[in-house]
C-alpha positions in Angstrom: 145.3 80.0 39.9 141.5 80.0 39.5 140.4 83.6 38.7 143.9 85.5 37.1 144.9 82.2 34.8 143.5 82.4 31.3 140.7 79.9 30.8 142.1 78.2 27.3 140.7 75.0 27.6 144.5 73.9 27.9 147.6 73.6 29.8 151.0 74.2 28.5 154.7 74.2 30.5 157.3 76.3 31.0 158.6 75.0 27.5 155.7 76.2 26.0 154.1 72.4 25.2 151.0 71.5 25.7 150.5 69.1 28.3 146.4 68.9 29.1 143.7 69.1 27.0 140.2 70.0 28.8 138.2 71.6 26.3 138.3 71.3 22.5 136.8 74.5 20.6 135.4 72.8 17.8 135.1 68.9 16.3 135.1 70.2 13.1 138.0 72.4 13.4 142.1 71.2 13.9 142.2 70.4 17.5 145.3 70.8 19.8 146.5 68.0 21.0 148.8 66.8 23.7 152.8 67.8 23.1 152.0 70.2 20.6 154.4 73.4 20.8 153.6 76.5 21.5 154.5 78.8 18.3 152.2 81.9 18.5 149.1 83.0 20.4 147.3 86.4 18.9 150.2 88.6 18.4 152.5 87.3 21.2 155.0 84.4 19.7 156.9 81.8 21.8 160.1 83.9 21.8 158.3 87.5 23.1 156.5 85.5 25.7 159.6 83.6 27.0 162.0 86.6 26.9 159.1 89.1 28.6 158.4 87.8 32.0 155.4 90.5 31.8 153.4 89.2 28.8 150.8 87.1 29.1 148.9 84.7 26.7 144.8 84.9 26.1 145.9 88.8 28.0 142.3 89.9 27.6 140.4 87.7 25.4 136.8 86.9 25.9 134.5 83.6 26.1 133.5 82.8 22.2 136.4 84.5 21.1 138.4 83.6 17.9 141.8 83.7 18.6 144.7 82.4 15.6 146.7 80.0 17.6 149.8 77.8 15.8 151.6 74.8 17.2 154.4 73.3 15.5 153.3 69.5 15.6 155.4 66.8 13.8 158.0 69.1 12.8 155.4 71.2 11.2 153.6 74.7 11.9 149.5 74.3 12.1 147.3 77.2 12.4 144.0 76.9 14.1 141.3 79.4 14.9 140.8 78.6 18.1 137.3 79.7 19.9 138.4 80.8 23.2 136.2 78.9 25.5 136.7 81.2 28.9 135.7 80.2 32.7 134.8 76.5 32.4 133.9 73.7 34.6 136.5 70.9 33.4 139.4 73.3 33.8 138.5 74.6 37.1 138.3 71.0 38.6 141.7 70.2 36.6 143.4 73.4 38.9 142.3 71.4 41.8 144.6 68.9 41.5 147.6 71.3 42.1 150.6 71.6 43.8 149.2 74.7 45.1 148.1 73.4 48.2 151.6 72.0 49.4 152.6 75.5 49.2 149.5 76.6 51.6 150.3 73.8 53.7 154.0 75.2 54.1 151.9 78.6 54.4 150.4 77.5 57.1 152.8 75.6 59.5 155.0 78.8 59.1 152.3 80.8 60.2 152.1 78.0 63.2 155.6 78.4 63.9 155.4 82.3 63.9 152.8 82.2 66.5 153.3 79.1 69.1 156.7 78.5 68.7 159.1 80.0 71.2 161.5 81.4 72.0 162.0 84.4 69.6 165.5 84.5 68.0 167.0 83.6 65.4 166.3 80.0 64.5 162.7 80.6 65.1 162.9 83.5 62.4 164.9 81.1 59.9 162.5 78.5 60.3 159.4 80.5 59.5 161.4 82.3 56.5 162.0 79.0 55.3 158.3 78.0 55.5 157.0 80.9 53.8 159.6 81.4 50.9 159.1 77.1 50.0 154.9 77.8 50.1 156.5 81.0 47.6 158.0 79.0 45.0 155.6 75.3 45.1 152.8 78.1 44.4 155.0 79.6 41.4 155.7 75.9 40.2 151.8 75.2 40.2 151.6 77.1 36.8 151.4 80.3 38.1 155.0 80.8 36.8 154.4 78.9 33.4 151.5 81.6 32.5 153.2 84.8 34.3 150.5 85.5 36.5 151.5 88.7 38.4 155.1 88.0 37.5 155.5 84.5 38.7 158.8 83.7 37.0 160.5 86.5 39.0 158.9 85.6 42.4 159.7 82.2 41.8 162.9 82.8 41.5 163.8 85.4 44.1 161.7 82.7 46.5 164.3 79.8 44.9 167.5 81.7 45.8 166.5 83.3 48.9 165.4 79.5 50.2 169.3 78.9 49.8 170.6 81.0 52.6 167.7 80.3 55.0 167.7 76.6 55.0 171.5 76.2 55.6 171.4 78.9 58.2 168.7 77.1 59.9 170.6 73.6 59.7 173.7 75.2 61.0 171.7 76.6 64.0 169.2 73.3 64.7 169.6 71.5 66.7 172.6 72.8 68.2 174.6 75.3 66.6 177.7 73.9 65.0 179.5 77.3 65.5 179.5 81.1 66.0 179.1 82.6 62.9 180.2 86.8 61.9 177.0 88.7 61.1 179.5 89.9 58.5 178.8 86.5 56.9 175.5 86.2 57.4 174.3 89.3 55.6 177.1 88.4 52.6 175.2 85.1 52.4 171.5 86.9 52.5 172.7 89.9 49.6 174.6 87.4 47.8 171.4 84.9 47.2 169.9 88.6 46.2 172.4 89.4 43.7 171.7 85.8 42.1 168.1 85.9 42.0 168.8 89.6 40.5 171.0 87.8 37.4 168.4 85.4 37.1 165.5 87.4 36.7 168.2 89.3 33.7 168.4 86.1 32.3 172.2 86.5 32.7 172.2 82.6 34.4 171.1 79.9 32.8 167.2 79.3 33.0 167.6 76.6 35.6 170.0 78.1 37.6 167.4 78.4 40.4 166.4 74.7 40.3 170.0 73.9 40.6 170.6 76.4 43.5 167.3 74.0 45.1 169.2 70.8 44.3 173.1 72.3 45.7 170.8 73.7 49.0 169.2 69.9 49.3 172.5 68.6 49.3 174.1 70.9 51.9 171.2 70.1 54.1 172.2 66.8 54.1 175.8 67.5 54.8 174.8 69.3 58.3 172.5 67.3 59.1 175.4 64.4 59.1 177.7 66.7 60.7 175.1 67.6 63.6 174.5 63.5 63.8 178.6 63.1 64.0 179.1 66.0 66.7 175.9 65.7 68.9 175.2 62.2 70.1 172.8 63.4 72.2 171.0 64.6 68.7 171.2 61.1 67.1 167.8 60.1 68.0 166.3 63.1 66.7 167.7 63.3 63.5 167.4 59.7 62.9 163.2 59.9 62.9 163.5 63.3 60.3 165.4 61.0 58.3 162.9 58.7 58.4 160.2 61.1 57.4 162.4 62.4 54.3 162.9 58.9 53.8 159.0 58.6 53.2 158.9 61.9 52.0 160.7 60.8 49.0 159.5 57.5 48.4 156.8 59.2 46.1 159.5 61.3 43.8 160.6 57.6 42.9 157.3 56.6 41.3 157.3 60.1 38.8 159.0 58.1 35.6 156.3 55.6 36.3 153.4 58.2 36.8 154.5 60.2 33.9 153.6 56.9 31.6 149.8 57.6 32.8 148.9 60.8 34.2 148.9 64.6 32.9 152.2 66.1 33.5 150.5 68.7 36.3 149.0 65.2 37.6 151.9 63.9 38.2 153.5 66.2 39.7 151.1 66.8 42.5 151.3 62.7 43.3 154.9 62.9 43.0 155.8 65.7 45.4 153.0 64.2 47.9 155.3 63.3 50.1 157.1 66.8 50.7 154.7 68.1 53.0 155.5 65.0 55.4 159.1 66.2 55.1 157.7 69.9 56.7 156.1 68.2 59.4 158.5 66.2 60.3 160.9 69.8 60.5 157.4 70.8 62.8 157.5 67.3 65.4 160.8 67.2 65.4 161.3 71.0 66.2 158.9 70.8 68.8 160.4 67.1 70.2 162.9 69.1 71.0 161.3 71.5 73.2 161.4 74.7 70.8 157.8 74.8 71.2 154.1 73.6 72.4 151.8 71.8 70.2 154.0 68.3 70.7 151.1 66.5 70.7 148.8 67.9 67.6 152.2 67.3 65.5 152.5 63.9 66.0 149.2 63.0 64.6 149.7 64.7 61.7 152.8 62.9 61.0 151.2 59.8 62.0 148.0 60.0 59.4 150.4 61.7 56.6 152.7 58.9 56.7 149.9 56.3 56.1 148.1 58.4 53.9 151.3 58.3 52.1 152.4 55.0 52.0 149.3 53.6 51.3 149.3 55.6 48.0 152.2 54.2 46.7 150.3 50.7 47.5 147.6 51.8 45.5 150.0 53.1 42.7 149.2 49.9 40.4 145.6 50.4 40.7 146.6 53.8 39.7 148.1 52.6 36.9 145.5 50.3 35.6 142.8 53.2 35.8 145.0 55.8 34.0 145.3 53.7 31.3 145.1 55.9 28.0 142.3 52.8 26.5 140.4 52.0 29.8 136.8 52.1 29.4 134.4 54.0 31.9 132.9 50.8 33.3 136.4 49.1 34.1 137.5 52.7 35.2 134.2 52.2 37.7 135.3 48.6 38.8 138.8 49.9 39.4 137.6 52.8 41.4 135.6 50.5 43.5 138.0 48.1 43.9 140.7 50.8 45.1 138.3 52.0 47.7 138.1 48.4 49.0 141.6 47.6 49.5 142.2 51.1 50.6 139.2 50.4 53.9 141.0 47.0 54.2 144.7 48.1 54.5 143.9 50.6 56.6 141.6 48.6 59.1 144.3 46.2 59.5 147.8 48.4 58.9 147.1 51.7 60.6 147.1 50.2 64.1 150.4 48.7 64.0 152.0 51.7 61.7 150.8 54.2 64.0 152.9 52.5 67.2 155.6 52.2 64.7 155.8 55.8 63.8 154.7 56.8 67.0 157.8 54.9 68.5 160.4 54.9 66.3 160.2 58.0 64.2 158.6 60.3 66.9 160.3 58.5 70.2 157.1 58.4 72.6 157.7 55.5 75.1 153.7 54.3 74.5 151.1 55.2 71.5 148.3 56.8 72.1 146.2 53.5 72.0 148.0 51.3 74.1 148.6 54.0 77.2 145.5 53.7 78.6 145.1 49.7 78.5 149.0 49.6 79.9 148.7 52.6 82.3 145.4 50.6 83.7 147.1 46.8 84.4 150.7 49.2 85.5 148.6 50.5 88.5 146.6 47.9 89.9 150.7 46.2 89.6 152.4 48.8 91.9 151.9 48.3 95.0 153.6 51.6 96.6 153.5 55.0 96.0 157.2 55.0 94.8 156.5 53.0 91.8 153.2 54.5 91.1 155.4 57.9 90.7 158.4 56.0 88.5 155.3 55.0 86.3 154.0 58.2 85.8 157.6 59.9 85.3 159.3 57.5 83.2 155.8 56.1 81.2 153.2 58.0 80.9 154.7 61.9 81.4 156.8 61.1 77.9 154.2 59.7 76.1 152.4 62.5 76.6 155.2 64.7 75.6 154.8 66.7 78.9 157.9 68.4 80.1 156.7 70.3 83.2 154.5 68.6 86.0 153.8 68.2 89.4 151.3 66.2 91.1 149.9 67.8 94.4 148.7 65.8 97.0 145.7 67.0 99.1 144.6 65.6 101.9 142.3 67.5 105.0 142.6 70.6 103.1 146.8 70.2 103.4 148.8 70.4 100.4 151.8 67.4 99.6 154.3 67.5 96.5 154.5 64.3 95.8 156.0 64.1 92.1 158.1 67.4 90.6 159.1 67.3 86.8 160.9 70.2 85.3 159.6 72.1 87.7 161.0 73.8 91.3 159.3 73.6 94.9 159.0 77.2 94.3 156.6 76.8 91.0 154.1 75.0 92.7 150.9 76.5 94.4 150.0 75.6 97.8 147.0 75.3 100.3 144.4 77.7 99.4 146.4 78.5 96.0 145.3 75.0 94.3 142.1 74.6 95.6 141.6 78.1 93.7 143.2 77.3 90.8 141.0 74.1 90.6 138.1 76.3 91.0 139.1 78.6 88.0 140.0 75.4 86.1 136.7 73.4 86.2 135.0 76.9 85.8 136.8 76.8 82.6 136.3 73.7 81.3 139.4 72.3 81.8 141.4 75.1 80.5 143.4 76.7 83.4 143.0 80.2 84.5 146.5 82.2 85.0 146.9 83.2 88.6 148.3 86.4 89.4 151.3 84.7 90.2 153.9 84.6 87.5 155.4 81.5 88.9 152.6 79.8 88.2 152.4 80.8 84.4 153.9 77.6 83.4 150.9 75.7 84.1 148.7 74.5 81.0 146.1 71.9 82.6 144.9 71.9 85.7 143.8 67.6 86.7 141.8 67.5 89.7 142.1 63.9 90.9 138.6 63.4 92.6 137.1 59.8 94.4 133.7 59.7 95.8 133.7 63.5 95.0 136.6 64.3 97.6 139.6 66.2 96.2 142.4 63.9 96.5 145.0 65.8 94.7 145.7 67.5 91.5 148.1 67.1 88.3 149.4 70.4 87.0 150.8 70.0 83.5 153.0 72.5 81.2 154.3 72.2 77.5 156.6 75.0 77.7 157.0 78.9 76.8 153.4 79.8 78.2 151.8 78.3 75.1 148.6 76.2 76.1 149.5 73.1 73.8 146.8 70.6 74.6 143.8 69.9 72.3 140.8 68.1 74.0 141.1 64.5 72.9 144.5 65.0 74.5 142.6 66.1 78.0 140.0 63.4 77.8 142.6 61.1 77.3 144.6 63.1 80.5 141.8 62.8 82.5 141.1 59.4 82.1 144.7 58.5 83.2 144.4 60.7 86.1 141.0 58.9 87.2 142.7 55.6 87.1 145.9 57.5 88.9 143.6 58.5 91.8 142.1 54.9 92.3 145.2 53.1 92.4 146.9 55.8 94.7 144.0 55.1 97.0 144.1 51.5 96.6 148.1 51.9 97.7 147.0 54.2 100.1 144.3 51.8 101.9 146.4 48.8 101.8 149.3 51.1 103.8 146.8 52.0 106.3 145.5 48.1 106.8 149.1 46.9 107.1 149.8 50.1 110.0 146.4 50.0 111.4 146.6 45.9 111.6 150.2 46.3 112.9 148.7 48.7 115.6 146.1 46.5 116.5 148.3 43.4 117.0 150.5 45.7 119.7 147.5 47.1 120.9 145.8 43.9 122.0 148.9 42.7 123.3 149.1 45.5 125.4 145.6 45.0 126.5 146.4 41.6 127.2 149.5 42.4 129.4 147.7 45.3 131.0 144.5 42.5 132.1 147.3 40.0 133.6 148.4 42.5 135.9 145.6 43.9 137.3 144.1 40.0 137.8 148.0 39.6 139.3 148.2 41.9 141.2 144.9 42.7 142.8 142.8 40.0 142.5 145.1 36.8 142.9 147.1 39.1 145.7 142.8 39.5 147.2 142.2 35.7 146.7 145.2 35.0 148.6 144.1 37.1 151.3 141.0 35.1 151.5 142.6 31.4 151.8 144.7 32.8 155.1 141.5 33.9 156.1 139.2 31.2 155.5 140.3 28.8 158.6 139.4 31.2 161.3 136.7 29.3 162.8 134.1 32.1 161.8 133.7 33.7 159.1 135.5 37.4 160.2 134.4 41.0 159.2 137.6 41.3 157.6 136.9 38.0 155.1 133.7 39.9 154.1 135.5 43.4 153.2 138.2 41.3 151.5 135.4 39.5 149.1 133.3 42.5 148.5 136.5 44.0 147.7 137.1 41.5 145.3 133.7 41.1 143.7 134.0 45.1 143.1 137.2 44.5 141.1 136.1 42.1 138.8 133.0 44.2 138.4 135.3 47.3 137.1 137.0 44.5 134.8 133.8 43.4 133.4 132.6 47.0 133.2 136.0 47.6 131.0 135.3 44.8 128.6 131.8 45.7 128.0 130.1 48.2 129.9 126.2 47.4 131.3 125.1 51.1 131.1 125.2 51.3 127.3 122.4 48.6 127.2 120.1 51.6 128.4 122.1 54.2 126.0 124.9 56.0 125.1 124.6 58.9 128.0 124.1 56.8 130.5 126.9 55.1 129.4 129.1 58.2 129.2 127.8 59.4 133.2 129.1 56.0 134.3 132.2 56.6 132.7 133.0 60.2 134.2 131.8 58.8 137.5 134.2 56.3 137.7 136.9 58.3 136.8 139.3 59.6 139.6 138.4 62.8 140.9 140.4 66.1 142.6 139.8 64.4 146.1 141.2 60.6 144.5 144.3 63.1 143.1 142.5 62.6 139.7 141.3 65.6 137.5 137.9 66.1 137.9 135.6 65.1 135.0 132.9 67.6 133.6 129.9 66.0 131.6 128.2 68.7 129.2 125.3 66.3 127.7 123.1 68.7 125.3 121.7 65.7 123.6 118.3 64.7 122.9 117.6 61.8 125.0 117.5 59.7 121.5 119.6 56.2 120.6 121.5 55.5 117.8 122.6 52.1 115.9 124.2 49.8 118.4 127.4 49.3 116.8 127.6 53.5 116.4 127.2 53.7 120.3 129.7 51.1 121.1 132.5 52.7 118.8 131.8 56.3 120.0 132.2 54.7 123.6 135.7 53.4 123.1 136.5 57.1 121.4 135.5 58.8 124.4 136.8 56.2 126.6 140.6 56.2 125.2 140.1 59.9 124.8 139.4 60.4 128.6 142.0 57.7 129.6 144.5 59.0 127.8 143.5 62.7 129.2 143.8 61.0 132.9 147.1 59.4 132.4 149.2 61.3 130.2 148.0 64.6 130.4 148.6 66.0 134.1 145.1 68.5 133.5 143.7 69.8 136.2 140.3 69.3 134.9 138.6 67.2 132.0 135.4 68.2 129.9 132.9 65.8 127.9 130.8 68.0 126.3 128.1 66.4 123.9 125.4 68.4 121.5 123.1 66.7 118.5 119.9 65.2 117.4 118.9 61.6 116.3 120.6 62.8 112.7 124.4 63.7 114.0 126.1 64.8 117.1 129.2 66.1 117.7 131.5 65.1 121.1 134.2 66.9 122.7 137.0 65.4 125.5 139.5 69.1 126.1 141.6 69.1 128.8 143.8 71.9 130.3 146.8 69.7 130.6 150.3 69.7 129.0 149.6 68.5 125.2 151.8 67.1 123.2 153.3 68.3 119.3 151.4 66.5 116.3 153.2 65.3 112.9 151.8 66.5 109.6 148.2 67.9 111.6 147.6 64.2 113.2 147.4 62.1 110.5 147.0 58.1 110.9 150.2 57.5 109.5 151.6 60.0 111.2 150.4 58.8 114.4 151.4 54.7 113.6 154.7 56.3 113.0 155.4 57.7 116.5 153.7 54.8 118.2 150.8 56.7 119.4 148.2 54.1 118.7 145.7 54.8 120.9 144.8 58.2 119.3 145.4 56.1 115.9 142.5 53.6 117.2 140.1 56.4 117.5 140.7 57.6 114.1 140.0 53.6 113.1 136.9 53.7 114.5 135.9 56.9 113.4 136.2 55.1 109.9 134.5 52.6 110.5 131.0 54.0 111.2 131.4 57.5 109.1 132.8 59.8 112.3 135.5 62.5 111.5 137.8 62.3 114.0 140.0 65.9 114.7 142.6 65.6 117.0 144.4 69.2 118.3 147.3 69.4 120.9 150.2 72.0 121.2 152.5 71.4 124.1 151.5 73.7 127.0 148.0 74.6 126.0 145.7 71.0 126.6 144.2 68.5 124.2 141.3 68.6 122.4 139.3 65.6 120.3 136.0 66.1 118.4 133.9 63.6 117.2 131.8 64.5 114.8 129.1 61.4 113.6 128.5 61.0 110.8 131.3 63.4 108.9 129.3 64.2 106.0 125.1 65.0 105.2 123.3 62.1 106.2 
């Protein structure tokens, strides 16, 4: 097109007429004007040039060089001298407007499908035939035919003929295959489109015969696509939003009788078949809609801005109009331009948000644009208020906007691993433990893009989500396309990530809100039980002591007995005070913690004996932090003392002013833990003292590790604060 095509300084058809003018040789001389014909160029006439598909016209002439041209031109034959003008400006700019590049663009999204989309067979190899011969003949039709440039008019038609046979195999096989067909017929179909396009290039068929073979092909697409639509229900949907796109596709063809009034033949041609890429990428979306490839995503914004691009031409088709007007001057040509260019910014400021959720909906079938997902996936999570319908939002919203097929979202928690959402994907495909915090590693090493693990279970992954809050892993979305092909572009992970942000706080938020209702449940029965357990021992020792004392008091002395039965008393509701709030932490935490071990039962009581290990520094820390470590080692040893049956109890203790780290092990009988001791593990089987100590480990920073195994003791470290300080 821009360095074989003679330079002429005009265009002519296949018919041999002139139809653009871009340089005139001399004004002096007859000039050729628009709809002259063709009669004779140097020695090659009309007739030689038509019937030799191997001639060429201006074949080797030079800038500056006279060459006899005549046109026949009302009926008669004028000769001119005309001064071949050779590689020019205007005429290279003129080749720009070209159908050319639809064929490249058809070039190019068979080359796409040739390399992302899968899987290899036969429909994959139809569809990228059928890409590559329609970029064959659009290029032929963009006057490379018209001037035989490297025998166009044969390639054009071997590409027209061999189209046939590729696009209704492919529309007999997509969706679904409407039958089994005999490779028998299949190769007759193939060497039968080759025998045509041989007849044609011997001129024994008509000279049209290959745009009619286009037009009978067009027309048997349409017939399988209706019989796909009338067999497949399921296929309905699909083939409704690629009707739509032809739909658009062809709007422009309507506008050619119009265009032809006021543009250059080649002008408008290239508006009128604007809409013809559209119809490929909508063949592209719609493919990959239906899981025959990867790049979902990418293909839906091209349809999106193609469709606008071309609908908002046709709006602009009576400004086009009024500028291509054969008598309009430059200025009103300027005014025109300008004023085009203004409704053009205005349209599409106000039309392209509202066409895009309309394409994006309708014609492509995503649940929620991409504008609208974050805004509604925000206000949808701070609504649910349970995991369950945070996990329906994320299947049945957000996963098919996104035009994800394979997921899973992993829960971590304490370094364990949770499957809390599977889609498409088996219990079986989804890394573990140690294997996701490594492939979150590799990920973020990456830059987002995952690393393959060894694992070929794991090959379906494409993006790898860590879900992070206050830099703690919290869990982890792993996200496939398909086919092993990596199909996400990096406005589509920004936008991935930002939903997975606002995923992590809302699951906490759910997550908190569970724990407050168990841990407020647990403290409700807690207290009770506290309360029941205080009425007793007032009951049933110090009431039953009282009583004691009012027989004794009218002996007519006051007895021995009296006094025993008083102190005894007095020590009682000592211990009770001592329970409620004990004096020795006023003068610090270990003295405190002696007191406690020394009031504890020992071996001679038919208690275990209590062991304090205090390594320490004789330092205090906030009074709130010494009070709630207190009640952890104080339900820690009680519950050592009355459920555990050891035959000895240690308190060991070791830190600075900074952190410290506390110990109660016994050697008793243990007990099995639930999913590694978790609070809501622990509200659930009604063990809520060890859930208290995991409540006030919260509340003042302590990690709180409980370990137990039936037969081997208990063990619960205290470590304050859990994290650097």
């Amino acid at each position: 097109m821009f360095f074989e095509r003679p330079y002429a300084g005009f265009s002519w058809d296949t018919q041999g007429r002139v139809v653009h003018v871009d340089v005139q040789a001399s004004l002096r001389s007859p000039r050729i004007l628009l709809g002259d014909q063709l009669v004779k160029v140097g020695p090659v006439s009309w007739e030689q040039f038509r019937a030799d598909y191997g001639l060429q016209l201006f074949r080797g002439a030079r800038a500056g060089e006279s060459i006899p041209v005549v046109v026949e031109r009302g009926g008669q034959q004028v000769a001119l001298d005309w001064i071949y003008p050779g590689r020019n400006l205007p005429e290279f700019f003129d080749q720009l407007l070209s159908v050319v590049w639809y064929g490249l663009f058809f070039w190019v999204i068979g080359t796409d499908c040739l390399v992302n989309v899968r899987p290899k067979g036969p429909l994959r190899s139809l569809g990228v035939a059928s890409n590559y011969l329609t970029a064959t003949w659009l290029i032929m039709l963009a006057n490379v035919a018209a001037y035989h440039i490297w025998y166009g008019p044969y390639v054009l038609r071997f590409a027209a003929w061999m189209s046939a046979p590729c696009y209704v195999l492919f529309h007999w096989h997509w969706p679904r295959p409407l039958g089994r067909l005999p490779r028998l017929t299949v190769a007759l179909a193939f060497v039968s489109a080759a025998l045509l396009a041989a007849a044609d290039c011997l001129r024994w068929l008509p000279e049209v015969a290959h745009l009619w073979a286009l037009g009978a092909t067009c027309g048997a697409i349409l017939v399988l696509l209706a019989a796909h639509a009338i067999r497949s229900p399921a296929d309905r949907a699909a083939l409704s939003r690629l009707l739509g796109l032809i739909v658009l596709g062809a709007l422009p063809l309507l506008a050619l009788p119009l265009l032809n009034q006021v543009l250059e033949v080649h002008q408008s041609r290239f508006v009128g078949l604007v809409g013809l890429p559209l119809v490929g990428t909508g063949y592209f979306a719609t493919i990959f809609r239906n899981q025959l490839g990867s790049l979902q995503w990418r293909a839906h914004r091209v349809v999106t801005v193609y469709s606008f691009v071309t609908v908002l031409s046709l709006l602009m088709l009576p400004v086009l109009v009024l500028v291509g007007a054969r008598h309009t001057t430059p200025a009103i040509t300027v005014v025109f331009a300008g004023l085009a260019g203004l409704i053009a910014t205005l349209v599409t400021l106000a039309a392209y948000p509202p066409f895009q959720s309309f394409i994006e909906r309708r014609l492509l079938g995503l649940r929620h644009g991409s504008r609208e997902l974050l805004a509604r996936h925000a206000w949808q999570v701070a609504a649910s208020g349970s995991e369950p319908a945070l996990n329906a939002l994320l299947r049945d919203e957000i996963l098919p906007s996104l035009l994800v097929w394979k997921f899973a979202y992993v829960q971590v928690e304490e370094g364990k691993t949770r499957n809390v959402l599977l889609e498409g994907v088996s219990e079986e495909e989804v890394p573990v433990g140690q294997e996701v915090q490594d492939l979150v590693e590799a990920s973020e090493a990456r830059a987002g893009q995952p690393a393959k693990p060894p694992s070929s279970a794991f090959s379906w992954i494409d993006l790898v989500v860590p879900l992070r809050l206050e830099n703690r892993l919290r869990g982890v979305w792993l996200l496939g396309r398909g086919h092993d092909q990596a199909g996400f572009a990096r406005g589509e992970i920004a936008l991935i990530r930002s939903l997975a942000a606002q995923s992590a706080v809302g699951r906490s938020n759910v997550l908190q809100a569970e724990r407050l209702r168990a841990l407020y449940q647990a403290n409700v029965t807690r207290n009770e039980e506290e309360r029941l357990q205080l009425a007793r021992e007032l009951h049933d020792q110090v009431l039953n002591q009282m009583s004691a004392l009012m027989i004794g008091r009218h002996a007519p002395q006051v007895s021995s007995g009296f006094q025993q039965g008083y102190q005894s008393v007095v020590d009682q509701l000592r211990d009770v005070i001592a329970g409620l709030r004990p004096a020795m932490l006023s003068h610090g935490l270990m003295a405190a913690l002696q007191a406690l071990s020394e009031r504890s039962p020992g071996a001679a009581d038919g208690g275990a004996p209590v062991q304090l290990e205090w390594l320490v520094a004789d330092v205090r820390y906030p009074p709130e932090v010494e009070l709630h470590l207190y009640r952890i080692l104080e339900e820690s040893l009680a519950n050592a003392l009355r459920h555990a049956h050891a035959r000895r109890i240690w308190i060991r203790a070791q830190g600075d002013a900074a952190q410290a780290v506390f110990v109660v092990e016994d050697n008793g009988q243990g007990f099995a833990l639930a999913d590694g001791g978790g609070l809501e593990s622990l509200v659930a089987k009604k063990h809520f003292g060890l859930a208290g100590l995991l409540e006030r480990g919260n509340l003042i920073g302590a990690a709180v590790k409980i370990e137990s195994t039936p037969g081997f003791g208990t063990r619960i470290q205290v470590s304050w604060p859990s994290g650097p300080s």
